[in-house]
C-alpha positions as a printed Julia matrix, in Angstrom:
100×3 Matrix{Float64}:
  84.98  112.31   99.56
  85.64  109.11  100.93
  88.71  109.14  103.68
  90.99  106.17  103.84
  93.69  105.22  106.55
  96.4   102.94  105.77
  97.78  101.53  109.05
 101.14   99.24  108.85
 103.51   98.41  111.93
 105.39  101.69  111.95
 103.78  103.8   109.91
 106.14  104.73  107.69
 107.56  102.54  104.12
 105.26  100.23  103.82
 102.18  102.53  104.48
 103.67  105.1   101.86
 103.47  102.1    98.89
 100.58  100.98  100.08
  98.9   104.81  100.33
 100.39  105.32   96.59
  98.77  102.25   95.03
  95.54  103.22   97.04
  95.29  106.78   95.53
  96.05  105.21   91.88
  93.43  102.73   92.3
  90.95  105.57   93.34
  91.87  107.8    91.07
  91.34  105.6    87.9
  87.61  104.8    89.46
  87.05  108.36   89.79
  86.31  108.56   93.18
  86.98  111.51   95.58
  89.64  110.74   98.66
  91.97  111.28  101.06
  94.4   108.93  102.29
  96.13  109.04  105.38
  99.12  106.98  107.24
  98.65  105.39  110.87
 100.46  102.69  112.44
  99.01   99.52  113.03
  98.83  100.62  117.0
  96.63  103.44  115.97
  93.58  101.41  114.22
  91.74  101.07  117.76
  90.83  104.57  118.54
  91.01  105.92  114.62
  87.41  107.81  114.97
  87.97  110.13  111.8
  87.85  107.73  108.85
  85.14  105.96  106.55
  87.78  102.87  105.86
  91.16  101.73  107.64
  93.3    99.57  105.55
  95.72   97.33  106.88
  98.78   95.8   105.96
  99.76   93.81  108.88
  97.99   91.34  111.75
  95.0    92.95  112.66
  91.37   91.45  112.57
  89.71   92.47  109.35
  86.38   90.65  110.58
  86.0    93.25  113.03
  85.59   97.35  113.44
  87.64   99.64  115.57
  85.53  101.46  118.53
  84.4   104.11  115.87
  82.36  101.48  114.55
  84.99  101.51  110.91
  85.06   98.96  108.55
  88.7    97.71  108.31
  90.15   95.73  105.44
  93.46   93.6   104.72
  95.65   95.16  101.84
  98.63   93.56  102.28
  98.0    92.03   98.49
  99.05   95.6    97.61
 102.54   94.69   99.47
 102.81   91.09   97.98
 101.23   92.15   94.61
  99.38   88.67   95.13
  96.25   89.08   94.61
  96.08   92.69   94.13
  93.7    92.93   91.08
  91.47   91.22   93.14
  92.01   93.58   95.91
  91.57   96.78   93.9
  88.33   95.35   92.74
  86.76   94.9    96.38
  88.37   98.28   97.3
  86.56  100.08   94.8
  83.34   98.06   95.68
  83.78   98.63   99.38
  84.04  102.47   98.68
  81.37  102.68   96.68
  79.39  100.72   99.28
  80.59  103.34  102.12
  79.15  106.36   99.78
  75.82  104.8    99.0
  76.9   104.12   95.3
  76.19  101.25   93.56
């Protein structure tokens, strides 16, 4: 089971759409999670995840301390570009479980 955090400034509206879409998109691959919220303050010293989504400014070239892969979803805010995103998502998880 693959175990997501969605981080957003405070944690709250925009991490519950975001979480939503998330589960849908995982859910229609088939794949196993759990999605949790965080705010955007929290993505440094998150050591209990296998991805961190977020949906504000935070550098998505770059892990937190934990050593997580973090990734930009704010096309699932925008809806720009959000086909596109679901698509790497799924990849990305995949990736993270050894699936190809």
């Amino acid at each position: 089971m693959i175990k997501i955090v969605v981080a957003c400034g405070g944690g709250i509206f925009t991490t519950t759409l975001v979480t939503d879409q998330i589960k849908e998109i995982l859910k229609k691959a088939k794949i196993a999670h759990k999605v949790t919220p965080a705010k955007l303050t929290e993505v440094a010293s998150i050591s209990d995840a296998d991805l961190i989504v977020v949906t504000g400014k935070f550098g998505t070239d770059t892990k937190n301390v934990a050593n997580i892969p973090i990734i930009a979803g704010i096309a699932l805010v925008t809806g720009v570009g959000k086909e596109e995103f679901a698509d790497d998502l799924v990849k990305k998880v995949k990736e993270l479980e050894g699936v190809e």
